[in-house]
N, C-alpha and C positions, 0 to 999 in steps of 0.2 A: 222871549217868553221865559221867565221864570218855572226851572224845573222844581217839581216838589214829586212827583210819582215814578219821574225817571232818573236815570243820569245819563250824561254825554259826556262822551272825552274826547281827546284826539293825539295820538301819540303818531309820530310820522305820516304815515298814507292811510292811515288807519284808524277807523271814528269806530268809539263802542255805544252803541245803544242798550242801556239797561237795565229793565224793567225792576223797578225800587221800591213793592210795597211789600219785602219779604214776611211781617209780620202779619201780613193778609194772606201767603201764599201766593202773592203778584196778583191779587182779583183786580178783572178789569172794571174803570172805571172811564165815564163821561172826560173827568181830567185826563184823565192818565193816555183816553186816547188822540186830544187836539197837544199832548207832548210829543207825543210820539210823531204825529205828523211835524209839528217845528223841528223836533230834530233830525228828523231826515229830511226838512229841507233845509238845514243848515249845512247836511253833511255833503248835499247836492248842489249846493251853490258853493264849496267852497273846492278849489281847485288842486289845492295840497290833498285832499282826498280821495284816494284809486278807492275803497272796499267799507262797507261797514260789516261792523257784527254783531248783530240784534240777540243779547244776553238777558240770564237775569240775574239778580242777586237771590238767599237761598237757596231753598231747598227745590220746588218747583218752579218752571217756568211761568206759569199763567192755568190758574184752575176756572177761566172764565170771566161771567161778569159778574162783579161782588154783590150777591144777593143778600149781605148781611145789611148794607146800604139798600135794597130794594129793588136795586136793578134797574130804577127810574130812570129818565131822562127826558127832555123838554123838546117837541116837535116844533119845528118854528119853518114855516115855507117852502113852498111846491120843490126847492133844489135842495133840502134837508140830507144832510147823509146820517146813516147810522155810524153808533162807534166805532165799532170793527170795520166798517169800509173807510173811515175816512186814515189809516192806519194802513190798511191794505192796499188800499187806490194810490197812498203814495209811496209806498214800494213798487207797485207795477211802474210808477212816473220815472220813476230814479234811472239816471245815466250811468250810476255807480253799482255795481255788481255789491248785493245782499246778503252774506251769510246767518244763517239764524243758527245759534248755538244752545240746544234743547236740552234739559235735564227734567227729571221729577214727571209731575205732570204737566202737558198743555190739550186742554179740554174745551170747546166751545170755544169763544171769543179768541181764549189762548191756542187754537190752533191754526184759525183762521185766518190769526194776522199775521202768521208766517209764511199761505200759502202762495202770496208771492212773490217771495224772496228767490235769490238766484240757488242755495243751498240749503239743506237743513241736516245739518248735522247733531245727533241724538247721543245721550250718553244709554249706557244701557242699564235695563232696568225704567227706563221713562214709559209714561204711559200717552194713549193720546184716546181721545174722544170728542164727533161732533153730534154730541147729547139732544140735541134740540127737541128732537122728538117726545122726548122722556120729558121735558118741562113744559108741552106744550107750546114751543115757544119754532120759529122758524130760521130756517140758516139763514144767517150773514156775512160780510166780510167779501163779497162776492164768492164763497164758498164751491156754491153749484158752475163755477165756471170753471174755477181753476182745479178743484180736486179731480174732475172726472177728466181732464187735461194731464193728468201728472199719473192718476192711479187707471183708470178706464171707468167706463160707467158703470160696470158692471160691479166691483170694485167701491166705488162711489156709492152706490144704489144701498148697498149693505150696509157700509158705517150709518149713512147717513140716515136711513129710512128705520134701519134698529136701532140708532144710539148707541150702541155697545160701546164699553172701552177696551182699545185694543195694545198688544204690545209692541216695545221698538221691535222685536223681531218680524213679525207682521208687519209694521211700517214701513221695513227697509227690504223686506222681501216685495210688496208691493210696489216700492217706488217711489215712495210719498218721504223717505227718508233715506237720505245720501251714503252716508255711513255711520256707523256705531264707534265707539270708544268709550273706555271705562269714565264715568263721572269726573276722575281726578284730570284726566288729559284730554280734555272735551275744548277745552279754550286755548289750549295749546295750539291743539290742532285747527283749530276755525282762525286762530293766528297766522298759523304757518300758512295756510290757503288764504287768504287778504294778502300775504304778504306776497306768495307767487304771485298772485296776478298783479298788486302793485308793480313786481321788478320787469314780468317779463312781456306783460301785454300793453296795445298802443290805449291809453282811458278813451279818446276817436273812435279805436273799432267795438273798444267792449258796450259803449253805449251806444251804438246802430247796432251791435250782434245783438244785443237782447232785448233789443226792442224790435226789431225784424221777426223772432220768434216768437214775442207776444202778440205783435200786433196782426201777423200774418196767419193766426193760428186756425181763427175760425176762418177765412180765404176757402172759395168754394171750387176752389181750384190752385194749384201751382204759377199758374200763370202772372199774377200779380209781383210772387216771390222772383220770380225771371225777368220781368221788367224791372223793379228794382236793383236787383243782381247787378243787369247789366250797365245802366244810369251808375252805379256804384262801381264795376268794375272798369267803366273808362275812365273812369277819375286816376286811377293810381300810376300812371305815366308819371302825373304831377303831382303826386298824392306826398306830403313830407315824411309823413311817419311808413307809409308803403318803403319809400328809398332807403330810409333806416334802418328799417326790419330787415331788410334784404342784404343793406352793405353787413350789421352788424351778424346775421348769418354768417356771412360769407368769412367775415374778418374774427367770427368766433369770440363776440366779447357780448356784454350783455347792451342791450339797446336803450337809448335816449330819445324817446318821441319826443318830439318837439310841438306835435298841434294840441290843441285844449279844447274841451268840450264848450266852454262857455263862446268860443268864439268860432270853432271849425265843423261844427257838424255839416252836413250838406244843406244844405237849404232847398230841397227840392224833397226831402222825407216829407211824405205825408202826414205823417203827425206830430210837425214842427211848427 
């Protein structure tokens, strides 16, 4: 797919996803959001990739959906997604750990396709709001699932039912935002974090760890998470990146997994 709203890159371990309509303010768009799904599934199917860092260009991250354009878009069959979910949905899909690196504003649509990312890292001074209420218009993005997961519903119940915009400090006091950093070293640092988990984790375990956390979350019980555990934890007698892990502990150097996600996940996860 030809990108014209985003860009992609991919420098070593590391794919940049970056929201590219700065002279709109990133307003989201119908396009902008079946890019954003190709690109992370480009960055999911390709194996040189440990981390993305879902960016923008300018000044804000994403003020929404570009209501200067009308906000429209075209319903077509009973399995239709909206835009913000289909942008959302495939970041919860992803085997590869998520960082979104926040600046300016993200408001609506702009907020809510970062909430399922593995980080969100905010510079300060950003603002965030899920406005919906104010436009008469209803959340998306799978919003009501993941926000009141991340902040409580209690939490949840206020942005979302007032609209209010609120600030990074609020954000990252809530939970909903990782850590703060000044504007100029906001991509630095969402750098440096791709880059740890590129060096030091197996890409095997990070795609069963977080997807065991998502998928296990609504579980009406523990119980499920302990059967899995255990199915998982006999494996690593023979497990290759387990022995790894272990010798290059021991031997005090940095570690070489050897398995890949395209070809080693277990095959007995549930939602493979």
């Amino acid at each position: 797919m030809d990108h014209t709203e985003i860009t992609y890159a991919v420098e070593g371990p590391i794919a940049t996803v970056t929201l590219n309509r700065p002279d709109a303010r990133n307003g989201y768009t119908v396009r902008m959001s079946d890019e954003l799904a190709d690109a992370f599934d480009r960055a999911d199917s390709d194996e040189a990739v440990r981390a993305v860092v879902f960016t923008s260009a300018g000044e804000d991250f994403c003020v929404g959906a570009d209501l200067s354009q009308g906000g429209g878009f075209e319903v077509s069959g009973d399995d239709w997604q909206e835009p913000a979910g289909r942008c959302s949905k495939r970041i919860f899909e992803m085997t590869k750990p998520v960082i979104a690196a926040i600046r300016g504003a993200a408001v609506g649509a702009g907020l809510t396709i970062t909430l399922s990312a593995d980080y969100r890292l905010a510079a300060t001074g950003s603002k965030f709001g899920l406005v919906f209420t104010r436009r008469g218009m209803f959340p998306e993005g799978g919003s009501a699932w993941y926000l009141p997961r991340l902040v409580g519903l209690g939490r949840a119940l206020d942005w979302m039912v007032s609209g209010r915009i609120f600030g990074a400090e609020e954000a990252k006091a809530a939970g909903l935002v990782h850590e703060l950093h000044e504007p100029g070293e906001l991509l630095d640092k969402a750098y440096a974090l791709a880059r740890e988990i590129a060096e030091k984790t197996s890409p095997v375990s990070v795609a069963v760890t977080r997807q065991l956390l998502y998928r296990l979350a609504a579980a009406d019980s523990p119980y499920p998470a302990h059967q899995l555990d255990s199915r998982l934890t006999a494996l690593l007698p023979q497990h290759a990146d387990a022995v790894e892990g272990v010798l290059a502990f021991l031997q005090k150097r940095p570690p070489e997994f050897p398995l890949r996600v395209d070809r080693d996940l277990p095959d007995f996860l549930p939602w493979n």
